[in-house]
KOLMARTI-844660 format. One record per atom (N, C-alpha, C): residue in one letter; x, z, y; residue number from 0; atom name. Coordinates in steps of 0.02 Angstrom, whole numbers, plus 50000, padded with zeros to 5 digits. Layout:
@res:A	u:X	w:Z	v:Y	n:NUM	atom:CA
...
***
This chain:
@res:X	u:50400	w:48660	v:49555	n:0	atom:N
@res:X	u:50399	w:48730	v:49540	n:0	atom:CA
@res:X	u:50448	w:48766	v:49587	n:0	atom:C
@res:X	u:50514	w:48741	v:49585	n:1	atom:N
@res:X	u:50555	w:48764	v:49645	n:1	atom:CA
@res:X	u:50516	w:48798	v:49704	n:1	atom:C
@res:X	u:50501	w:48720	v:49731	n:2	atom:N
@res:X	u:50486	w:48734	v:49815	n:2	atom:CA
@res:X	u:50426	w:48771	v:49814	n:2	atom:C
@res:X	u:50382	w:48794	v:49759	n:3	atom:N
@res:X	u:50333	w:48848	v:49764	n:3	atom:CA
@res:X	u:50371	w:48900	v:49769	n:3	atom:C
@res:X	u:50431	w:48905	v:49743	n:4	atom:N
@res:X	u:50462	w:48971	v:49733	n:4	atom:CA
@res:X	u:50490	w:48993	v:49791	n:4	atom:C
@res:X	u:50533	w:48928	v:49843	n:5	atom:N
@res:X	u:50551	w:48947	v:49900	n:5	atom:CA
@res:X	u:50483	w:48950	v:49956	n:5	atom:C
@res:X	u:50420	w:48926	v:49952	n:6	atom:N
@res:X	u:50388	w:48935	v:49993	n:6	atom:CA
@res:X	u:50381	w:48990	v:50001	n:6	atom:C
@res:X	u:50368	w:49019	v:49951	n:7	atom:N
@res:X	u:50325	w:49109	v:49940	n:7	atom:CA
@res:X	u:50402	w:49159	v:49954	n:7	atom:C
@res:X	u:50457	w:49132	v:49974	n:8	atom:N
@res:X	u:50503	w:49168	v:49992	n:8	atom:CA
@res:X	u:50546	w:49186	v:49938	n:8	atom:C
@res:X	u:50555	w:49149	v:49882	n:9	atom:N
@res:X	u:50576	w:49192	v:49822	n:9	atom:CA
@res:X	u:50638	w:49144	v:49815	n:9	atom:C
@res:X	u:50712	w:49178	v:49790	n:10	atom:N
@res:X	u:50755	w:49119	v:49770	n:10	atom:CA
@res:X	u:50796	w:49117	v:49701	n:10	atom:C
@res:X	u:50845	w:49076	v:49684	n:11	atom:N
@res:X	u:50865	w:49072	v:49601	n:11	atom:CA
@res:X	u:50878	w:49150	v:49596	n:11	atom:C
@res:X	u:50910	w:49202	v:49637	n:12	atom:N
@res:X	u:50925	w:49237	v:49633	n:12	atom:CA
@res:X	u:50861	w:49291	v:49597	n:12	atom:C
@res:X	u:50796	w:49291	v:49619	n:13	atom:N
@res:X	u:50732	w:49330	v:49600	n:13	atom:CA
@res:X	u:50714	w:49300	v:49526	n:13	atom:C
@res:X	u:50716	w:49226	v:49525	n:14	atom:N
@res:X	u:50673	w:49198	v:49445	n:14	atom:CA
@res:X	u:50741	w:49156	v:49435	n:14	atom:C
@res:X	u:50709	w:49161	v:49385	n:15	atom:N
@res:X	u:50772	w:49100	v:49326	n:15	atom:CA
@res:X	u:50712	w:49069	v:49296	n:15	atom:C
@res:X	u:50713	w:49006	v:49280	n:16	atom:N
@res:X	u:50672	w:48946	v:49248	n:16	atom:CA
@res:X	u:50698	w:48925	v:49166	n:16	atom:C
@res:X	u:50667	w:48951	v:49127	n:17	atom:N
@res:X	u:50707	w:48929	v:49080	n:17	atom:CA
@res:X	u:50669	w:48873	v:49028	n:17	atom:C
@res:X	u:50703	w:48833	v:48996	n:18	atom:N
@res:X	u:50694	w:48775	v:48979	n:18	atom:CA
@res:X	u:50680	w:48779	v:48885	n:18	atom:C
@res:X	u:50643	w:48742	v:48863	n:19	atom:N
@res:X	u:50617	w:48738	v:48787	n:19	atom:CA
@res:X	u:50604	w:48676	v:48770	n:19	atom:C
@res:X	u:50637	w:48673	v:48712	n:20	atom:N
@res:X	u:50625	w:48581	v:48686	n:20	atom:CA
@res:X	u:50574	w:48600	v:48626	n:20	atom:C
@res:X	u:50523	w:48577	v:48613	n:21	atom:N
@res:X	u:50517	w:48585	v:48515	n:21	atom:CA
@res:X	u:50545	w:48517	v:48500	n:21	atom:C
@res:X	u:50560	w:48479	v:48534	n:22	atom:N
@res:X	u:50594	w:48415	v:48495	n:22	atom:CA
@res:X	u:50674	w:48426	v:48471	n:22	atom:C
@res:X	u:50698	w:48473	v:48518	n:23	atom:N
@res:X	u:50763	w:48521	v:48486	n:23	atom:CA
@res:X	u:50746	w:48569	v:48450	n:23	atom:C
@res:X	u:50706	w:48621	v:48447	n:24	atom:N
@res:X	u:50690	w:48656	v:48408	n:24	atom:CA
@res:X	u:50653	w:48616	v:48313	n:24	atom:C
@res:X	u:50641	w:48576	v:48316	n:25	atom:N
@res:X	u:50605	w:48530	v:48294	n:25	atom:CA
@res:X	u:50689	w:48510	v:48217	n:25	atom:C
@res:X	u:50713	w:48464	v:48276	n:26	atom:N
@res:X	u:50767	w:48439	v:48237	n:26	atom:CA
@res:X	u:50830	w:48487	v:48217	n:26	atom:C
@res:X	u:50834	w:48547	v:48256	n:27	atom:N
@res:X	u:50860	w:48621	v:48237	n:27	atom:CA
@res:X	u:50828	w:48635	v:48128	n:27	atom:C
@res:X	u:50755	w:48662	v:48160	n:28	atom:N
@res:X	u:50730	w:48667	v:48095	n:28	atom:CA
@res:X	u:50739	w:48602	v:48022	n:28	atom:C
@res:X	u:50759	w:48545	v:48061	n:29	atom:N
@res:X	u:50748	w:48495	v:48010	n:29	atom:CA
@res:X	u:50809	w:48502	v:47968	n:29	atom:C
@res:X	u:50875	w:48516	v:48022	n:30	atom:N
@res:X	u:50961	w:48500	v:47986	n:30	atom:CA
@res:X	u:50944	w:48574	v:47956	n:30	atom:C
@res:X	u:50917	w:48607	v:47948	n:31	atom:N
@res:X	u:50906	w:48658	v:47912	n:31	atom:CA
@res:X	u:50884	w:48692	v:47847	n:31	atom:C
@res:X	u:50844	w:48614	v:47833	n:32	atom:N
@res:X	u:50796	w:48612	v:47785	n:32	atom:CA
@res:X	u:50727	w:48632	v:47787	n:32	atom:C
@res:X	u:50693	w:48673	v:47836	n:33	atom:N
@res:X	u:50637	w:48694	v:47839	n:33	atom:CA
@res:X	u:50591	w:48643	v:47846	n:33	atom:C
@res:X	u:50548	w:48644	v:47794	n:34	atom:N
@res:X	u:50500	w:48595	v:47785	n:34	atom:CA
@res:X	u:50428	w:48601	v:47842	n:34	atom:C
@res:X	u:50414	w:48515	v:47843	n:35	atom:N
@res:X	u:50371	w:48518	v:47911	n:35	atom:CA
@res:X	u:50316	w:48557	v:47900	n:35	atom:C
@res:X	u:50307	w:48574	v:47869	n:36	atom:N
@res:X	u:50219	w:48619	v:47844	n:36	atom:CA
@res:X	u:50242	w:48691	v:47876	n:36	atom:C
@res:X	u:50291	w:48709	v:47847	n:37	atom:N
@res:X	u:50294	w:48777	v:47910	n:37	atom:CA
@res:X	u:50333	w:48782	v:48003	n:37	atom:C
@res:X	u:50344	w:48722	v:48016	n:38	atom:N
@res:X	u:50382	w:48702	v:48074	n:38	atom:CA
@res:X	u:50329	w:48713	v:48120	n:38	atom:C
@res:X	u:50247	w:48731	v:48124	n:39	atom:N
@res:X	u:50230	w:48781	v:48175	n:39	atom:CA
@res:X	u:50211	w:48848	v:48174	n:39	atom:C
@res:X	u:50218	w:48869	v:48107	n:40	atom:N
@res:X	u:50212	w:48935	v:48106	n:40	atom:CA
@res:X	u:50297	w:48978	v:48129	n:40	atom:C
@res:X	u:50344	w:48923	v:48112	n:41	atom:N
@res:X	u:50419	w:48937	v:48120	n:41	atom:CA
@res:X	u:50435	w:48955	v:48196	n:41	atom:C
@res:X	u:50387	w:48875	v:48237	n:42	atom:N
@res:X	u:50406	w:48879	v:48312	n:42	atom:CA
@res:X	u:50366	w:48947	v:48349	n:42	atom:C
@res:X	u:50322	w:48968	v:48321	n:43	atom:N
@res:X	u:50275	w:49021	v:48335	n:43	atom:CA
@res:X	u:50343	w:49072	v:48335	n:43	atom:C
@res:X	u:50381	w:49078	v:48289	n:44	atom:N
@res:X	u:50417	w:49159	v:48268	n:44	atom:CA
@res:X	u:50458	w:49155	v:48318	n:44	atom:C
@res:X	u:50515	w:49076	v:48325	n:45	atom:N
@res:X	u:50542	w:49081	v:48370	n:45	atom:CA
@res:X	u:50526	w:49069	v:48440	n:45	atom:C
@res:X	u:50488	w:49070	v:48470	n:46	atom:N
@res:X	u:50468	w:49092	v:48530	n:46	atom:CA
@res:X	u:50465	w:49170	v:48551	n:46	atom:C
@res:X	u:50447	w:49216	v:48482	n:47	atom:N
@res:X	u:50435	w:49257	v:48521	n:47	atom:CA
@res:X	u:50532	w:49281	v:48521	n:47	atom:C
@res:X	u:50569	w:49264	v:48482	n:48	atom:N
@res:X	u:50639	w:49283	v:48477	n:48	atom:CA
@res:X	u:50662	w:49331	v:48560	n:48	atom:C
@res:X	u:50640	w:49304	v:48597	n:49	atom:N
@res:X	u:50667	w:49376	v:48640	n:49	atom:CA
@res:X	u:50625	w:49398	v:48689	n:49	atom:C
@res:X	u:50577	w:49425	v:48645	n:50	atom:N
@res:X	u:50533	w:49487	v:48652	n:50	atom:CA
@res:X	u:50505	w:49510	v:48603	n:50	atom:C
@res:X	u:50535	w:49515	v:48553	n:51	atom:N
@res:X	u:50519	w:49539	v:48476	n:51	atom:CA
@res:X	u:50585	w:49580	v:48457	n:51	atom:C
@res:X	u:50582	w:49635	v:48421	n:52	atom:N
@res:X	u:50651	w:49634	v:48403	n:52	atom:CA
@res:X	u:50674	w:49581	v:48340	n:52	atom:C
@res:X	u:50738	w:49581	v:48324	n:53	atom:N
@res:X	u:50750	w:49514	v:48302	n:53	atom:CA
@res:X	u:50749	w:49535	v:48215	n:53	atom:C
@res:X	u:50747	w:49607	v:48190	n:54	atom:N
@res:X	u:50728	w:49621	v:48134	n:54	atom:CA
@res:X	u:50662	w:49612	v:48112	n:54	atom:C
@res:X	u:50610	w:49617	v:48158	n:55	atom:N
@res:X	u:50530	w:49582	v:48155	n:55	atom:CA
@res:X	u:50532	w:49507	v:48166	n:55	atom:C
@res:X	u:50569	w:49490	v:48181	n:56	atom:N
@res:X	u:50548	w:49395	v:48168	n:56	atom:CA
@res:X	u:50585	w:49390	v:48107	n:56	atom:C
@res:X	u:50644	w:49426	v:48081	n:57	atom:N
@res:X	u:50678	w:49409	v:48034	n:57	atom:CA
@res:X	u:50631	w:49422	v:47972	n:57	atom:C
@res:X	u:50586	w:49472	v:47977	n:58	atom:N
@res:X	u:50558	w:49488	v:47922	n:58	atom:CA
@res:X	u:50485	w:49441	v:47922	n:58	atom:C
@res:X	u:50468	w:49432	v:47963	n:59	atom:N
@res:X	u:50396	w:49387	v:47968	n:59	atom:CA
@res:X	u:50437	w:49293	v:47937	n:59	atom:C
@res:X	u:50508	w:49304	v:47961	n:60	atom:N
@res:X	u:50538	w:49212	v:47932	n:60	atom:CA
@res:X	u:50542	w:49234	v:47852	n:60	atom:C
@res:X	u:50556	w:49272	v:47843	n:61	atom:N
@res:X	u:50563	w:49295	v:47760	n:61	atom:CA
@res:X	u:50479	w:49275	v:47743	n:61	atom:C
@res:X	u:50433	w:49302	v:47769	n:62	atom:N
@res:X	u:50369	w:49301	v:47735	n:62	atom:CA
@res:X	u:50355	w:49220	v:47732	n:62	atom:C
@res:X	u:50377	w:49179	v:47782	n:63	atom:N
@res:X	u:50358	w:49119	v:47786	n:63	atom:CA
@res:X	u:50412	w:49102	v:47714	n:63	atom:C
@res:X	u:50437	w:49120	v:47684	n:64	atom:N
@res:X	u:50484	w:49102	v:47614	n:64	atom:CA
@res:X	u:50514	w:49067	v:47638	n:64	atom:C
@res:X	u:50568	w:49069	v:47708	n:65	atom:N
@res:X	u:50632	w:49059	v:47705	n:65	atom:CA
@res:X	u:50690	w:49115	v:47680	n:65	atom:C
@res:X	u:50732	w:49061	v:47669	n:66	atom:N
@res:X	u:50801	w:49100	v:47636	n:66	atom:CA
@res:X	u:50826	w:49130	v:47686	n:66	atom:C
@res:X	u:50863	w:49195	v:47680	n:67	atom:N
@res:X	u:50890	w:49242	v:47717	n:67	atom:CA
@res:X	u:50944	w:49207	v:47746	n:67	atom:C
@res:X	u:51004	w:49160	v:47725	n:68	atom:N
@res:X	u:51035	w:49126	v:47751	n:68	atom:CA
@res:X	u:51031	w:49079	v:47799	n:68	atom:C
@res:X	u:50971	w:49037	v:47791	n:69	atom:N
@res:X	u:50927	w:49000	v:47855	n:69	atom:CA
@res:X	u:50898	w:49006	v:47906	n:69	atom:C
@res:X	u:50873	w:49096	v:47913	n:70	atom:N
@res:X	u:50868	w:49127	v:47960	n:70	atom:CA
@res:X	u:50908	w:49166	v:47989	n:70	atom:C
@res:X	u:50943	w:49163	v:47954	n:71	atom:N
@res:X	u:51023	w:49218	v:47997	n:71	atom:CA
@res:X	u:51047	w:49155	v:48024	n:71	atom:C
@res:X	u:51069	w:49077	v:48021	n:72	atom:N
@res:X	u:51098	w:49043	v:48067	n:72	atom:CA
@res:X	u:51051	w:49005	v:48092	n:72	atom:C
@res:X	u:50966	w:49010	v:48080	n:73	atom:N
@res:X	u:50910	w:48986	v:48134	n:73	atom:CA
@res:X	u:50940	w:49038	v:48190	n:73	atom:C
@res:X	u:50914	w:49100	v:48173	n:74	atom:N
@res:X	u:50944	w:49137	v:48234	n:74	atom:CA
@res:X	u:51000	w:49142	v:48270	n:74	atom:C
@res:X	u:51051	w:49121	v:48249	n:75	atom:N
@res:X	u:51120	w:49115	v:48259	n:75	atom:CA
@res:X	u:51125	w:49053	v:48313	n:75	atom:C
@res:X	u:51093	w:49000	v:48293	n:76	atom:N
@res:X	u:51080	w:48933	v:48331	n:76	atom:CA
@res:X	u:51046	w:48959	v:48391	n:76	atom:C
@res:X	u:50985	w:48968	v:48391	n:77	atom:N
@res:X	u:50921	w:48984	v:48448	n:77	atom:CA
@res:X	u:50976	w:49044	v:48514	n:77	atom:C
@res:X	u:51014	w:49078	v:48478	n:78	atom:N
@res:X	u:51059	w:49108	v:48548	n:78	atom:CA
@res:X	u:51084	w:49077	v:48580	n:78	atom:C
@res:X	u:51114	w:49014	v:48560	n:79	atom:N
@res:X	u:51160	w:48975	v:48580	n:79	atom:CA
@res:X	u:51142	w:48968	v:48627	n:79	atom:C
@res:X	u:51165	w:48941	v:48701	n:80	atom:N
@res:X	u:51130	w:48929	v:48787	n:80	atom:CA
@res:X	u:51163	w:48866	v:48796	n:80	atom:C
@res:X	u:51186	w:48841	v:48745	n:81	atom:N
@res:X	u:51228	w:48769	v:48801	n:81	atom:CA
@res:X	u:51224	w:48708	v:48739	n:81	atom:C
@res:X	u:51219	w:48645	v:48783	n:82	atom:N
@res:X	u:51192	w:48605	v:48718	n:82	atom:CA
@res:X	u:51254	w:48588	v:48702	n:82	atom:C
@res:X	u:51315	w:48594	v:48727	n:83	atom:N
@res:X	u:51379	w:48576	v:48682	n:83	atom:CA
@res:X	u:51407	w:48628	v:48619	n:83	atom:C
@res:X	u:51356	w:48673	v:48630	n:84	atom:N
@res:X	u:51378	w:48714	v:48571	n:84	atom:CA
@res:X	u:51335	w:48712	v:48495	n:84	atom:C
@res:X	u:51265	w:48655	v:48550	n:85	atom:N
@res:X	u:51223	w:48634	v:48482	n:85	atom:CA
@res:X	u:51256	w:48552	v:48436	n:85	atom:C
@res:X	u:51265	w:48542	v:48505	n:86	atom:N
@res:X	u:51297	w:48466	v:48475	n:86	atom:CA
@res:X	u:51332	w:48459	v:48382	n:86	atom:C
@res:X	u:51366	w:48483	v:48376	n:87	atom:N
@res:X	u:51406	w:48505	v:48312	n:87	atom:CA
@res:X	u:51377	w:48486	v:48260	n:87	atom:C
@res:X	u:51303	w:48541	v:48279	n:88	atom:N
@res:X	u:51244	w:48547	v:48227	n:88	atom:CA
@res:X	u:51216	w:48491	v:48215	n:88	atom:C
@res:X	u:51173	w:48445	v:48267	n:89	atom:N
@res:X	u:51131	w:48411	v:48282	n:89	atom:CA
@res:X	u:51166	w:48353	v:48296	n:89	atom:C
@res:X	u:51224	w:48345	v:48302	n:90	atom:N
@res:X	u:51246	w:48277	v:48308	n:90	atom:CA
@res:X	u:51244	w:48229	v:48373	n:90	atom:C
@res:X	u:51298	w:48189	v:48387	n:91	atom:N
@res:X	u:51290	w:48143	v:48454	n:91	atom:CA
@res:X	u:51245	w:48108	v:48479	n:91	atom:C
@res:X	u:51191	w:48103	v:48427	n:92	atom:N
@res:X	u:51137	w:48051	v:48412	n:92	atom:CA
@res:X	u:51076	w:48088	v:48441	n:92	atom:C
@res:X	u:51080	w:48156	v:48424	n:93	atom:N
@res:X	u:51029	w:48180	v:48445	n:93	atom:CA
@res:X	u:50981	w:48173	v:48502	n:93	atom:C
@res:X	u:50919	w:48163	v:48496	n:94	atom:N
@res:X	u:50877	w:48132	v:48551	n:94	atom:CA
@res:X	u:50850	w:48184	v:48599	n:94	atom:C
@res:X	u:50854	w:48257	v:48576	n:95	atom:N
@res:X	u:50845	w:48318	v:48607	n:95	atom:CA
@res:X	u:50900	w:48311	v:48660	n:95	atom:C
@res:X	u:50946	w:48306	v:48622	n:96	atom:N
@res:X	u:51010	w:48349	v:48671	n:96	atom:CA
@res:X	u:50999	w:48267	v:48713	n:96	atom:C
@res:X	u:51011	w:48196	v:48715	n:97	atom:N
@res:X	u:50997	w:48182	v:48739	n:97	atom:CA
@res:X	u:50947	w:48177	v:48822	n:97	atom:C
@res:X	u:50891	w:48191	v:48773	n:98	atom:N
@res:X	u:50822	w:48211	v:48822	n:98	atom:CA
@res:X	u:50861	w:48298	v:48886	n:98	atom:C
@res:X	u:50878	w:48340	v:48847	n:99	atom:N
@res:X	u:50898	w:48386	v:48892	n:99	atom:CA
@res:X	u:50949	w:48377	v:48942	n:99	atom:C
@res:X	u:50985	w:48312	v:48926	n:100	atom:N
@res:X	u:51046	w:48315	v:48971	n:100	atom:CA
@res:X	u:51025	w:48261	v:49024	n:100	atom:C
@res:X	u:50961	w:48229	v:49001	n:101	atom:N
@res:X	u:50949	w:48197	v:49071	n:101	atom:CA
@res:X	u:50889	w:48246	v:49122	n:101	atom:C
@res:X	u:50878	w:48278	v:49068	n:102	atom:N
@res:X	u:50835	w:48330	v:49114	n:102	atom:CA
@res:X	u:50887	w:48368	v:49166	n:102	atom:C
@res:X	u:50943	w:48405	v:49140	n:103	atom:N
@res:X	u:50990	w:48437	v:49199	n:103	atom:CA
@res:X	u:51030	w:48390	v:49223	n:103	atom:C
@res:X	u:51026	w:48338	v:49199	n:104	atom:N
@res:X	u:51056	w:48283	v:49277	n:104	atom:CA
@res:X	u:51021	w:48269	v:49329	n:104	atom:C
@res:X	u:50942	w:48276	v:49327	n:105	atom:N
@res:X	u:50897	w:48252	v:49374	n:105	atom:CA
@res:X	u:50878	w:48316	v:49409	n:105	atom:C
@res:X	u:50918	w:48390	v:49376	n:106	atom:N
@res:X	u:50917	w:48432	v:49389	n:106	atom:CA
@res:X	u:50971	w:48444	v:49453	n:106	atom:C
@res:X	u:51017	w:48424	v:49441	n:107	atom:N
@res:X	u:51082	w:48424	v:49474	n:107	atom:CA
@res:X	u:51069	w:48374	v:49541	n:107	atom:C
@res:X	u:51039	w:48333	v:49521	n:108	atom:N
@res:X	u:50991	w:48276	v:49557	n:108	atom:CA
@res:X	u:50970	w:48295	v:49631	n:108	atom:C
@res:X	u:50928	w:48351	v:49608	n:109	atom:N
@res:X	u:50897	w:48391	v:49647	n:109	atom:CA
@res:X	u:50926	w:48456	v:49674	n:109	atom:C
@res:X	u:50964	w:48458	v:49663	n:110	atom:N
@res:X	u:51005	w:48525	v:49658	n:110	atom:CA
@res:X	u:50951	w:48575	v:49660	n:110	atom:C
@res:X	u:50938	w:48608	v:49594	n:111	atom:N
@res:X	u:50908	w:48659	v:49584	n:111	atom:CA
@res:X	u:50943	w:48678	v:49510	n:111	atom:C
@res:X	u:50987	w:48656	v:49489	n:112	atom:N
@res:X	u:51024	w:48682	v:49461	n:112	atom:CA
@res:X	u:51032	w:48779	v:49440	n:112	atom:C
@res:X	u:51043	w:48802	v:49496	n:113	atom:N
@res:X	u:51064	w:48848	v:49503	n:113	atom:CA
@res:X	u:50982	w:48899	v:49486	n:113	atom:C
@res:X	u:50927	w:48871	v:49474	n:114	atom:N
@res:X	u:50847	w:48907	v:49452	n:114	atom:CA
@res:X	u:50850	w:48896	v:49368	n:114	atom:C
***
């Protein structure tokens, strides 16, 4: 995807690449309690989290009959940008944060880091 980006002349500076686990999102919802029967109508809300305002996903997570408390720190979590700030949550074990940190090593790998 990069080197399409530098072919066509474009650089980190024009696009940013941004990255999505549902296997983190996944185990996010689980230490949470949200039961698997709504964990794709859930991943649906949070996707649209920033391009929605965040009082319309809050009110559409209410309809799904979560507790107001579970979506104030679902949302609280999903801002987060760095997996050491998820770690805490999700634990050392975690196979997400795992999986993501060999993804930006092979990132670093490549140096494209900086997309």
């Amino acid at each position: 995807m990069v080197s399409f980006f530098e072919q066509i002349g474009l650089t980190s500076s024009d696009v940013g690449i941004k990255v999505s686990s549902r296997l983190l999102i996944g185990e996010l919802l689980s230490k949470l309690g949200i039961p698997e029967e709504k964990f794709a109508a859930t991943c649906v809300l949070v996707d649209k989290l920033e391009k929605v305002p965040i009082d319309a996903i809050q009110g559409e997570l209410e309809e799904l009959g979560l507790d107001k408390s579970v979506i104030e720190t679902l949302t609280d979590l999903m801002a987060k940008k760095s997996l050491d700030s998820l770690r805490p949550v999700l634990g050392e074990e975690s196979e997400a944060i795992k999986q993501l940190e060999e993804l930006f090593t092979l990132c670093d790998g490549y140096d494209i880091t900086d997309w």
